[in-house]
C-alpha positions in Angstrom: -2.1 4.7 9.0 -1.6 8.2 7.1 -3.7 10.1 9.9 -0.8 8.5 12.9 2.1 10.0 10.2 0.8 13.3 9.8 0.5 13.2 14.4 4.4 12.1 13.9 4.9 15.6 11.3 2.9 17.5 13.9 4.6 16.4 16.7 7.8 16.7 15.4 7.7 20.3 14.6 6.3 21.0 18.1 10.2 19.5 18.9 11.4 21.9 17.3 9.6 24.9 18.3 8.7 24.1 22.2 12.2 25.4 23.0 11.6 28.6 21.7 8.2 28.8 22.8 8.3 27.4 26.9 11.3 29.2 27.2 14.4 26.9 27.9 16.2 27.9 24.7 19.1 28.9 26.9 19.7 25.6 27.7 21.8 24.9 24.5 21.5 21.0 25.7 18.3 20.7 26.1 17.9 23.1 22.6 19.6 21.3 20.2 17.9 17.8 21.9 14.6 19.0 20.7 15.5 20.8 17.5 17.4 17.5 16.5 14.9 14.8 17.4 12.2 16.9 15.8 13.9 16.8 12.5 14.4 13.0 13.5 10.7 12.6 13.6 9.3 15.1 11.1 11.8 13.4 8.3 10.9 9.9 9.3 7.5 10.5 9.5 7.6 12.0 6.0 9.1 9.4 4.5 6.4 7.0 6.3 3.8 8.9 4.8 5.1 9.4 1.1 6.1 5.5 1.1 2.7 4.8 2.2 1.0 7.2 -0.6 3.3 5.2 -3.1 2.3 1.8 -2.1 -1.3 2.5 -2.4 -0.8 3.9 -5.6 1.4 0.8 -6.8 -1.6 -1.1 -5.5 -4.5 0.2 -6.5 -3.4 -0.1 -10.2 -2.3 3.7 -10.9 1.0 3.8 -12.9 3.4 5.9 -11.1 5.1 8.4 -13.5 7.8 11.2 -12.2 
């Protein structure tokens, strides 16, 4: 499942940037849709990723130490 979070990361920044790169940045609506789902998705997909690298840690019998 870690390859499907990091397509989530990937496609999450692409939110952010399309607007600036297609060219419909002057369509604040349309803008701020993008830019705010992609840092929707990026975080989430994140956190998926990070909860998933602890819980095979946690499992595979590694002591988790900060």
């Amino acid at each position: 499942m870690l390859k499907y979070t990091w397509i989530g990361i990937i496609l999450g920044i692409w939110l952010i940037i399309a607007p600036f790169i297609l060219g419909y940045a002057q369509n604040t609506t349309a803008m701020w849709n993008d830019i705010i789902l992609g840092i929707l998705v990026t975080a989430g997909s994140y956190a998926l990723m990070t909860e998933e690298r602890r819980g095979a840690r946690i499992k595979s019998g590694e002591i988790e130490t900060k």
